[in-house]
C-alpha positions in Angstrom: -32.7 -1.5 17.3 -31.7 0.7 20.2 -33.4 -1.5 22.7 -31.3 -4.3 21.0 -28.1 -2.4 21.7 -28.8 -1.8 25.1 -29.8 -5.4 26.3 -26.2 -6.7 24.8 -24.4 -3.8 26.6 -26.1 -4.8 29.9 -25.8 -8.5 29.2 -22.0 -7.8 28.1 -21.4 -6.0 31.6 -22.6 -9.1 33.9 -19.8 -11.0 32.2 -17.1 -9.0 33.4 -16.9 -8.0 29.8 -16.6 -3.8 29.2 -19.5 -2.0 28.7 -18.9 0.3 26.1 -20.1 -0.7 22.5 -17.3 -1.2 19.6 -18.0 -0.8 16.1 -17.2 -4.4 15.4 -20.1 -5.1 17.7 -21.9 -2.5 16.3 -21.5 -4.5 13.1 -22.8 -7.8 14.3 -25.5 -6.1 16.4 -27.1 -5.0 12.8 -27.2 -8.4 11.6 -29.1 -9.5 14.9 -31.5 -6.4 14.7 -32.4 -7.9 11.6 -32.7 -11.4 12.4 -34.4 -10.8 15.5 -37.5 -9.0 14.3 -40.1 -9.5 11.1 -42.1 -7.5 9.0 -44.4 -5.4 10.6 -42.4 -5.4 13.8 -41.8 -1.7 15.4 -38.6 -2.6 16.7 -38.7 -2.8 20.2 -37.4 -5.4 22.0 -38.5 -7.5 25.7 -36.2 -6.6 28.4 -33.8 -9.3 29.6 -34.5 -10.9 32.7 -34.0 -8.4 36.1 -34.3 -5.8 33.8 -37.3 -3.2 32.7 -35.5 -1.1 29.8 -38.7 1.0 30.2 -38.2 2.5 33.5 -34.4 2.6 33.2 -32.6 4.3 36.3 -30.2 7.2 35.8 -26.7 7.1 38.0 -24.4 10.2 37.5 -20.9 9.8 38.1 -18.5 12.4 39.6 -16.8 14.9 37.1 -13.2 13.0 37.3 -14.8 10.3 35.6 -16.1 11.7 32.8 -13.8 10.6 30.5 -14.0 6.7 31.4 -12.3 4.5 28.4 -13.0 1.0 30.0 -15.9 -0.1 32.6 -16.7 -3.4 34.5 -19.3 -4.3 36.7 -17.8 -5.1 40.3 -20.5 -7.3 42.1 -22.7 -5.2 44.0 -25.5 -3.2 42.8 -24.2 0.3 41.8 -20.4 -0.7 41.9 -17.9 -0.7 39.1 -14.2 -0.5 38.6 -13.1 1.9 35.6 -10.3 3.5 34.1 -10.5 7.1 32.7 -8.3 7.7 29.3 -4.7 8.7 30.1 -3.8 9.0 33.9 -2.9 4.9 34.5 -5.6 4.9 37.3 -8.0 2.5 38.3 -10.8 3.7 40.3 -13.5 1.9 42.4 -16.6 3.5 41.5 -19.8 3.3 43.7 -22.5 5.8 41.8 -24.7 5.8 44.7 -22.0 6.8 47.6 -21.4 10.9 47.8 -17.6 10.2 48.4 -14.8 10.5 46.2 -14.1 7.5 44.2 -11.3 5.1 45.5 -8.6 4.8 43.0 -5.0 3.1 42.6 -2.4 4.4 40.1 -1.0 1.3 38.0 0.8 2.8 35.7 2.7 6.0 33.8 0.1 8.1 32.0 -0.7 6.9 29.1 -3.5 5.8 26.3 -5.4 3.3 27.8 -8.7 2.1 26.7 -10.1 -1.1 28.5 -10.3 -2.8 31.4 -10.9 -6.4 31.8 -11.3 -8.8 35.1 -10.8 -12.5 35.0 -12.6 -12.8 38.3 -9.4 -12.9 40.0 -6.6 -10.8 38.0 -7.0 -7.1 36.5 -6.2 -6.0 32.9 -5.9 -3.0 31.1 -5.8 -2.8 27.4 -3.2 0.2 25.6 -4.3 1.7 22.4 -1.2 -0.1 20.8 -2.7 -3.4 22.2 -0.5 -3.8 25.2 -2.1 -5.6 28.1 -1.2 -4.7 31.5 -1.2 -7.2 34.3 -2.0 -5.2 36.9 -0.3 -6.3 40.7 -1.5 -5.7 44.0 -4.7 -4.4 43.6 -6.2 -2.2 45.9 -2.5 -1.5 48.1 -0.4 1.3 48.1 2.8 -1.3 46.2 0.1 -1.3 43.1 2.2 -2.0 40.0 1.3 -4.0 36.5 3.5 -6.1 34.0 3.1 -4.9 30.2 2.8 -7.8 27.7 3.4 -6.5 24.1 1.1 -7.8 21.1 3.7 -8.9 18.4 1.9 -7.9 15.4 3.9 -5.1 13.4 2.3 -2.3 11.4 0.2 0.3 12.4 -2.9 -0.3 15.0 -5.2 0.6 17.2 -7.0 -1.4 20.0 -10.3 -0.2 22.3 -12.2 -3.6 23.1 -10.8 -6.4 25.7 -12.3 -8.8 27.5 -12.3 -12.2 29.4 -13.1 -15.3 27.8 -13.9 -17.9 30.1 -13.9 -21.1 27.6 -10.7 -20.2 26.5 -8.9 -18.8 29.7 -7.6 -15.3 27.9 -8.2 -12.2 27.3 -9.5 -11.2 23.9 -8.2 -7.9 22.4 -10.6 -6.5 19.2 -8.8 -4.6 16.6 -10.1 -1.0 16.0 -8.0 0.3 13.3 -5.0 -2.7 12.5 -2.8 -2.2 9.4 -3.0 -5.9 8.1 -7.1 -5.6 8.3 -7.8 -2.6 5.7 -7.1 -4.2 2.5 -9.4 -7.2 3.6 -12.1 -5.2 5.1 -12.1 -7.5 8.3 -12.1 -7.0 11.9 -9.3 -9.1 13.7 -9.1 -10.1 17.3 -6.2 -11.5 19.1 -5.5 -13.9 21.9 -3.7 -13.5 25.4 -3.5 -16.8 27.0 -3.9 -16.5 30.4 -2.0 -20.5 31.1 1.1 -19.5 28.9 1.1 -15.5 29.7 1.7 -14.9 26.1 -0.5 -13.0 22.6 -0.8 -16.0 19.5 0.8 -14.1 17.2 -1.9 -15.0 14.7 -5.8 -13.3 15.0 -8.1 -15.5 17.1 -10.8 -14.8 15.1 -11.6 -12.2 12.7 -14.9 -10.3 11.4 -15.5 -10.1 8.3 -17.6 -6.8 7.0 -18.8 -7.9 3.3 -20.4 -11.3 5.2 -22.5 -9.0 7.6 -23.2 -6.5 5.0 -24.4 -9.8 2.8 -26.3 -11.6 5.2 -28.1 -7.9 5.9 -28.9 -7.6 2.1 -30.6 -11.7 2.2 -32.8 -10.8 5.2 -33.8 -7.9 3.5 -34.4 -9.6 0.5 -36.5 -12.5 2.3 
């Protein structure tokens, strides 16, 4: 199941999407564990294509990013763009250069927790599910536009990334008010041709449906 784990994060990275692993996904990673392997099966999974997840290759990064919230691939081999948790900083991260990373201050300091690239615009996700537009990237007049998610109630966000097929960025609910009492997931919608959230969930993940199709593989 680990091996699983590690092929979506990598896979998940290559399409600009972050790299860290949600419990949402977490959920619907379970479900293809099971699917994916039969009785008798230790677990272990091929590596994807480019990849050999049995001679994996450790990068360090400097101690100022130790606390990265949101992580994207940036092209090259060894290159990413990140954001740590709370200074409003995006920083240009090349593991295998010794030089201090190259960074860009967006933003007041704040709890941010993702960072999504549309191939052409930067985004940073807030706890409370705020998106920041981020402006003149990479100059000193660096500066971002906050779009506020109208859903009321209490919530917190941690997972963004850029849908292609649909032109927006898709926010996924960590802890949302309005999703407890159905045990669901919800995710929301920031259309990238209007510039605005749907007010209502773009799609949602229901728990007791992955716990149930668990329980039939099991059974089979």
């Amino acid at each position: 199941m680990t091996a699983i784990y590690s092929i979506f994060c990598v896979n998940f990275t290559y399409q600009t999407m972050s790299m860290k692993l949600y419990p949402c996904c977490a959920l619907l990673l379970l479900l293809l564990s099971c699917n994916g392997l039969t009785e008798g099966q230790s677990g272990k999974a091929p590596s994807p294509e480019g990849y050999n997840l049995a001679t994996p290759e450790k990068l360090r990064v400097r101690g100022s990013m130790q606390e990265i919230s949101g992580i994207i691939h940036h092209g090259k081999d060894g290159e990413f763009m990140a954001i740590n948790d709370e200074e409003g900083r995006i920083f240009r991260m090349d593991v295998r250069a010794d030089k201090p990373y190259e960074n860009w201050k967006f933003g007041k300091n704040t709890d941010y927790e993702d960072l999504a690239f549309t191939g052409k615009d930067y985004f940073v996700l807030k706890s409370n599910g705020s998106l920041f537009h981020v402006q003149n990237m990479f100059t000193d007049s660096i500066s971002a536009v906050e779009y506020e998610l109208p859903v009321k109630g209490r919530k917190e966000f941690e997972t963004a990334y850029y849908d292609r097929n649909v032109n927006s960025i898709i926010i996924i609910c960590k802890h949302c008010e309005g999703d407890k009492k159905q045990h669901r997931t919800s995710a929301y919608r920031f259309n990238l041709t209007t510039m605005a959230f749907d007010p209502a969930p773009f799609f949602q993940i229901s728990v007791a449906e992955i716990l149930d199709k668990m329980t039939e593989k099991k059974k089979s």
